[in-house]
PyMOL CGO cylinders between C-alpha atoms (Angstrom):
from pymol import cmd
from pymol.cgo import CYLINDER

trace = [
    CYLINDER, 31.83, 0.43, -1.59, 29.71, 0.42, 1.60, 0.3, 1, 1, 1, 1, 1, 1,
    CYLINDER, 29.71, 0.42, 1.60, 30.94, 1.97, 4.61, 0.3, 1, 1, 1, 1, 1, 1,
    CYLINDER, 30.94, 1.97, 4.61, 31.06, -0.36, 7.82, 0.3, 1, 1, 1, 1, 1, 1,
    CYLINDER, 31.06, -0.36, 7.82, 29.12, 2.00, 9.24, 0.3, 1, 1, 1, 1, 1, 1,
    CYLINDER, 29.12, 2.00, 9.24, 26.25, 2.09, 7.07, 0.3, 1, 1, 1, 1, 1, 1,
    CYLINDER, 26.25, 2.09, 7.07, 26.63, -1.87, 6.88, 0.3, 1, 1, 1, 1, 1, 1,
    CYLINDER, 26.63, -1.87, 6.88, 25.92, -2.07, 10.40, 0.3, 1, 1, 1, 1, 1, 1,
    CYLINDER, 25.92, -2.07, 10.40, 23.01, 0.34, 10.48, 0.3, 1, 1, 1, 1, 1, 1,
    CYLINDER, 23.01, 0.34, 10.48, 21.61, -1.99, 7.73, 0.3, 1, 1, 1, 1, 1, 1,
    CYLINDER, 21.61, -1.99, 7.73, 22.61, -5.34, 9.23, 0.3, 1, 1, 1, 1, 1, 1,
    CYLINDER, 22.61, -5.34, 9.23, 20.92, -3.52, 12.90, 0.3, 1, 1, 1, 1, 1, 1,
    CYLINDER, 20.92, -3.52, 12.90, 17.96, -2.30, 11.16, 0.3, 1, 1, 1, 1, 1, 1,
    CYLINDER, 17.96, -2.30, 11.16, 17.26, -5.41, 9.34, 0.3, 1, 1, 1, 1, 1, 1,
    CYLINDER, 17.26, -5.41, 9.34, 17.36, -7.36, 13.18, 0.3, 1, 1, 1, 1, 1, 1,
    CYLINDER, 17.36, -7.36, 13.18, 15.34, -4.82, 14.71, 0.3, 1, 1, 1, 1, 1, 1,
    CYLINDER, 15.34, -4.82, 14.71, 12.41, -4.89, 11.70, 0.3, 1, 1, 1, 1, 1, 1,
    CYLINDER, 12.41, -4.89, 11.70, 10.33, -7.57, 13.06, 0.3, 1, 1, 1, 1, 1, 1,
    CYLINDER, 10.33, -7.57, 13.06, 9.01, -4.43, 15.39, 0.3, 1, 1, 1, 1, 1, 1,
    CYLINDER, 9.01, -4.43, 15.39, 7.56, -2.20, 12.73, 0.3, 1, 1, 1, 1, 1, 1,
    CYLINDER, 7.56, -2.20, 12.73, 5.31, -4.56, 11.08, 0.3, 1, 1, 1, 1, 1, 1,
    CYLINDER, 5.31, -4.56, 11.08, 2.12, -3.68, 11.09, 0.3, 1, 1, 1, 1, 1, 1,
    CYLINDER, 2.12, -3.68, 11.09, 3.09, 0.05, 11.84, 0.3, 1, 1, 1, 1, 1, 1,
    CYLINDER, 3.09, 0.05, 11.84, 2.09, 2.63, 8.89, 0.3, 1, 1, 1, 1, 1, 1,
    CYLINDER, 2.09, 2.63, 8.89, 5.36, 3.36, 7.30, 0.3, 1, 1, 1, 1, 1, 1,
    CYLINDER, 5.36, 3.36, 7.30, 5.48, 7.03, 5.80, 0.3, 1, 1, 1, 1, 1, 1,
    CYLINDER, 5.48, 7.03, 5.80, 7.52, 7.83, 2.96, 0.3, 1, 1, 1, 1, 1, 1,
    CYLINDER, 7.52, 7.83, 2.96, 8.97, 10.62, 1.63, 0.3, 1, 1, 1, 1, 1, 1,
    CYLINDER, 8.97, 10.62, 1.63, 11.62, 10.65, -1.73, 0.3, 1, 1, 1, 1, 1, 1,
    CYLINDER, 11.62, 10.65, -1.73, 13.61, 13.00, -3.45, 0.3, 1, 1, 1, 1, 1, 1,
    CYLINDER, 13.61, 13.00, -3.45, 15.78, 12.61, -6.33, 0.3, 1, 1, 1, 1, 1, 1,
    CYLINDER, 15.78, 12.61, -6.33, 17.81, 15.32, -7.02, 0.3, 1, 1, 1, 1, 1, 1,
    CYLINDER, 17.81, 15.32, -7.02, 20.94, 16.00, -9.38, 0.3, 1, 1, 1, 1, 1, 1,
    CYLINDER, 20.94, 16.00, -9.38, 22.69, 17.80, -6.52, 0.3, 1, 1, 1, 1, 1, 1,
    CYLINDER, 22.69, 17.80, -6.52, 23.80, 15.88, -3.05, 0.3, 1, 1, 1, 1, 1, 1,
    CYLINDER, 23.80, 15.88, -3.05, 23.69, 18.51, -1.03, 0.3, 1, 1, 1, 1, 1, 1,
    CYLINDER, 23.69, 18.51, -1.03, 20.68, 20.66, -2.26, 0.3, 1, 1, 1, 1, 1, 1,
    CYLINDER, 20.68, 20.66, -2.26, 17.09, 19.01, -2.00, 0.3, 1, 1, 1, 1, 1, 1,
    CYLINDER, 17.09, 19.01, -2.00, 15.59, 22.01, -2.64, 0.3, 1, 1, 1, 1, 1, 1,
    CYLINDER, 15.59, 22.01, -2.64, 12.41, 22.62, -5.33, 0.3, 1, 1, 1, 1, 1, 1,
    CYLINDER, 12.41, 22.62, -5.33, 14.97, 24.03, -7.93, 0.3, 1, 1, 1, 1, 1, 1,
    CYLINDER, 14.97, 24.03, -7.93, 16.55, 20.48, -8.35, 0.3, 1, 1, 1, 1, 1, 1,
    CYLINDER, 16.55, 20.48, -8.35, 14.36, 17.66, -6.98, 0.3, 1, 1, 1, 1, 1, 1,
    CYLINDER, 14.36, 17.66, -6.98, 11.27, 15.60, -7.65, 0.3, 1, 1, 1, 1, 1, 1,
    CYLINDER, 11.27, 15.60, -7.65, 9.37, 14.73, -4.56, 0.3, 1, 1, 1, 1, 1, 1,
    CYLINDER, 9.37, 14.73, -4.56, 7.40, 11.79, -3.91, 0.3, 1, 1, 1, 1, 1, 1,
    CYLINDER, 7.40, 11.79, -3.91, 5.23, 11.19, -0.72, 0.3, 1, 1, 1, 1, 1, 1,
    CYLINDER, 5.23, 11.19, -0.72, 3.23, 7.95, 0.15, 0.3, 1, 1, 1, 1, 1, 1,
    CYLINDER, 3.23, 7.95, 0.15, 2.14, 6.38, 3.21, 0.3, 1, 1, 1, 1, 1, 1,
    CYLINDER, 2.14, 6.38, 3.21, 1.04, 2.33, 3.84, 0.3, 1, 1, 1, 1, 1, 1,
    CYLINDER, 1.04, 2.33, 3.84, 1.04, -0.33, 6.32, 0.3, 1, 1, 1, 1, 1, 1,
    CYLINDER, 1.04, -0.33, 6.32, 4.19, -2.35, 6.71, 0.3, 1, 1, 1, 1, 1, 1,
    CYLINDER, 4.19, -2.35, 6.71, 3.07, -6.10, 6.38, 0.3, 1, 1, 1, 1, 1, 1,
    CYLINDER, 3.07, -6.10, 6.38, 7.10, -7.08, 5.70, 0.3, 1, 1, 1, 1, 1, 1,
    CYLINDER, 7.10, -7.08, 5.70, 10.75, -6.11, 5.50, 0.3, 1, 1, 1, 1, 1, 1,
    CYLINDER, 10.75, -6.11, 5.50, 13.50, -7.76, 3.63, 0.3, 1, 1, 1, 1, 1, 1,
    CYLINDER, 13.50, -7.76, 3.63, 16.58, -7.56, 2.15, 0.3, 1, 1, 1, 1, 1, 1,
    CYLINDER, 16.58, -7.56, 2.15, 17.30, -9.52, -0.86, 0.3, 1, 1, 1, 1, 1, 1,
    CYLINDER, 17.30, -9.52, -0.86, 20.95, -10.88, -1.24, 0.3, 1, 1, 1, 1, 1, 1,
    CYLINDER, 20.95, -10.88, -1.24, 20.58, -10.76, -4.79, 0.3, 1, 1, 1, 1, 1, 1,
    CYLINDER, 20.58, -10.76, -4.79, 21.02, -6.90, -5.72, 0.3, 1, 1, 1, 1, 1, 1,
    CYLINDER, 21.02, -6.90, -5.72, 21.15, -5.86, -1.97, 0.3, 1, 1, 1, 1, 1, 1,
    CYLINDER, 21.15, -5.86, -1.97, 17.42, -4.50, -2.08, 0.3, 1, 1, 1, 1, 1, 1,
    CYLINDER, 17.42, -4.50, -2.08, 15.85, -3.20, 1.18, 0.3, 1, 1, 1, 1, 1, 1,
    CYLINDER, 15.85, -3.20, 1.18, 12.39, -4.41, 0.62, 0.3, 1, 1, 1, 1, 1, 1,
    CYLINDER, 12.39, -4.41, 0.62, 8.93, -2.20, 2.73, 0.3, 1, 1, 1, 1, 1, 1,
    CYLINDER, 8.93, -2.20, 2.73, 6.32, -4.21, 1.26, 0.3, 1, 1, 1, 1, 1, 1,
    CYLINDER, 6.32, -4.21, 1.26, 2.65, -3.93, 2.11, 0.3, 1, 1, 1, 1, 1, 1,
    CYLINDER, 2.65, -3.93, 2.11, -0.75, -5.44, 0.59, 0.3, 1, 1, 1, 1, 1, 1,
    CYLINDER, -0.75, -5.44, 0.59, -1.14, -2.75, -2.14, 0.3, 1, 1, 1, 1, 1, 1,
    CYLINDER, -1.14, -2.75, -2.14, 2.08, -1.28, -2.21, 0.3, 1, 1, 1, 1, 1, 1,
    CYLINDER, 2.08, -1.28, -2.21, 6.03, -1.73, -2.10, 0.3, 1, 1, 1, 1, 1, 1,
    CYLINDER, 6.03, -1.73, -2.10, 9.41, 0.00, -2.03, 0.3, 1, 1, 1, 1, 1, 1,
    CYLINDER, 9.41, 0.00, -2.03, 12.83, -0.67, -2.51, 0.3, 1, 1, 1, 1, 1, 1,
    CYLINDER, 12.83, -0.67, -2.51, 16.24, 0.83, -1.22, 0.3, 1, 1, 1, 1, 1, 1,
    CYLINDER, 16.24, 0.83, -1.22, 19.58, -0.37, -3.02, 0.3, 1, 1, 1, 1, 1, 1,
    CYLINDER, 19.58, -0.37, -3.02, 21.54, -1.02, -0.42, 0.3, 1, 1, 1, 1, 1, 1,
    CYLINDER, 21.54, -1.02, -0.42, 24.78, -1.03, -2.44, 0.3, 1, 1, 1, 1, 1, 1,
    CYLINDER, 24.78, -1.03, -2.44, 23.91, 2.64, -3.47, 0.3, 1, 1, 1, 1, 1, 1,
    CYLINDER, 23.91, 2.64, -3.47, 23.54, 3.85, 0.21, 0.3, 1, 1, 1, 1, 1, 1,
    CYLINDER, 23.54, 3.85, 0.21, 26.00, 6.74, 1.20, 0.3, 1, 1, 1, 1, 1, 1,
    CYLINDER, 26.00, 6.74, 1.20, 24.09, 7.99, 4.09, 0.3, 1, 1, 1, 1, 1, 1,
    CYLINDER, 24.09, 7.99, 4.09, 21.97, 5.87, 6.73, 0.3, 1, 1, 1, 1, 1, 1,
    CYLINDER, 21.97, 5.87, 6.73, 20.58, 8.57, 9.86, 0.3, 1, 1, 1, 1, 1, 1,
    CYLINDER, 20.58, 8.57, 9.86, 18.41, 6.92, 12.70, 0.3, 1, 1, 1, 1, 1, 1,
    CYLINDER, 18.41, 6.92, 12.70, 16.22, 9.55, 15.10, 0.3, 1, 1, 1, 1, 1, 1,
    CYLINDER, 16.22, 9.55, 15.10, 14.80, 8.54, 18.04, 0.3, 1, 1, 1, 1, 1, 1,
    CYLINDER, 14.80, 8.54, 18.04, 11.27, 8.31, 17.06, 0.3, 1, 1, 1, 1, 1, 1,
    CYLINDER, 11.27, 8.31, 17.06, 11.37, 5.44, 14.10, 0.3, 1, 1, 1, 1, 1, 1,
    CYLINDER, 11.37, 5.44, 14.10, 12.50, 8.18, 11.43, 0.3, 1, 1, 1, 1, 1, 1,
    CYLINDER, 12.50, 8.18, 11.43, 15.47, 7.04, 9.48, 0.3, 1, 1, 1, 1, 1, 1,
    CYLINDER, 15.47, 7.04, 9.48, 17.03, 9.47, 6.18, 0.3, 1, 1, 1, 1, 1, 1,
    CYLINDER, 17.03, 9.47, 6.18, 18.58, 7.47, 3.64, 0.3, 1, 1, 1, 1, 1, 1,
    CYLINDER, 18.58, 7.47, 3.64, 20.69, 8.62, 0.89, 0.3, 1, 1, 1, 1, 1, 1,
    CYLINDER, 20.69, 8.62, 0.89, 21.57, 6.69, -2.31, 0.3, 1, 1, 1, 1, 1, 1,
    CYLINDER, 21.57, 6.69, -2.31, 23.80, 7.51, -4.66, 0.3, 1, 1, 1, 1, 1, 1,
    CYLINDER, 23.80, 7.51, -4.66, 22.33, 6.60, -7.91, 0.3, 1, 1, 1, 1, 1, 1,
    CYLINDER, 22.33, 6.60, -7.91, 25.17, 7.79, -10.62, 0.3, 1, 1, 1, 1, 1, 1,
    CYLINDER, 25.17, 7.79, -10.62, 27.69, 10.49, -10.38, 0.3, 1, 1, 1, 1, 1, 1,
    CYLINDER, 27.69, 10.49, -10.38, 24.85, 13.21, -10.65, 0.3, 1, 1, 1, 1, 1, 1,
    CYLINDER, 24.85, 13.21, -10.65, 21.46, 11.54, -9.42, 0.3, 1, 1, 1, 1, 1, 1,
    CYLINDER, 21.46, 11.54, -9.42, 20.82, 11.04, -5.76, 0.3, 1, 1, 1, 1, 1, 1,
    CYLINDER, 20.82, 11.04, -5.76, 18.21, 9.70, -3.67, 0.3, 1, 1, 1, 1, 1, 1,
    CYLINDER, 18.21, 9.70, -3.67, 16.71, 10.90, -0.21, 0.3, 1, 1, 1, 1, 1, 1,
    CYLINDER, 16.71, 10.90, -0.21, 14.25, 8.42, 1.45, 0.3, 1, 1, 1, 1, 1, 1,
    CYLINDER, 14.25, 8.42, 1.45, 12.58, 9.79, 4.99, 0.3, 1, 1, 1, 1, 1, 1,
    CYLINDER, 12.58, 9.79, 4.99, 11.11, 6.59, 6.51, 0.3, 1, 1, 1, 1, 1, 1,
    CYLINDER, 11.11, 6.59, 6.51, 8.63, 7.41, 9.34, 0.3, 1, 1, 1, 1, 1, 1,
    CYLINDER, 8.63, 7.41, 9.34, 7.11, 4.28, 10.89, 0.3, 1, 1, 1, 1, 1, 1,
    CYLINDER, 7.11, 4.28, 10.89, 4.14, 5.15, 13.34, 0.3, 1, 1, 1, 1, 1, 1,
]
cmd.load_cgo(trace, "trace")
């Protein structure tokens, strides 16, 4: 179950959004069978960058939706166990996918 916390930071982020449209969103992933090690020994990275046409959450399965022209990607909100905000537009995300499978999303919106 989601923290109120992390609800919040969703339910803030999700108001604030409108802002980063059109910004190039930066994304880096990890998945990783260990929470707190992201290191090379157990995690795949993925890095991508596009331009942020729109944001959404869908109700049905909680998604957090970055979708641009050529390219899309979803958070599950219900997984989330972590939600960071920096000062700059760079958020961390961490889902937890089972009960050994985690994923780290770096969102950096410029």
């Amino acid at each position: 179950m989601l923290s109120q916390e992390i609800i919040n930071r969703i339910i803030n982020f999700g108001e604030s959004s409108e802002r980063l449209i059109g910004k190039q969103i930066k994304i880096r992933q990890e998945i990783s069978v260990n929470k707190d090690n992201f290191d090379r020994h157990f995690t795949c990275f993925t890095n991508f960058e596009f331009k942020l046409t729109h944001f959404g959450i869908r109700m049905s399965g909680q998604k957090m939706m970055f979708m641009g022209n050529e390219f899309n990607y979803e958070i599950d909100s219900r997984c989330l166990i972590e939600f960071q905000e920096n000062n700059n537009d760079e958020y961390i995300l961490i889902e937890k996918l089972s009960e050994e499978v985690y994923k780290k999303t770096f969102l950096n919106f410029k």
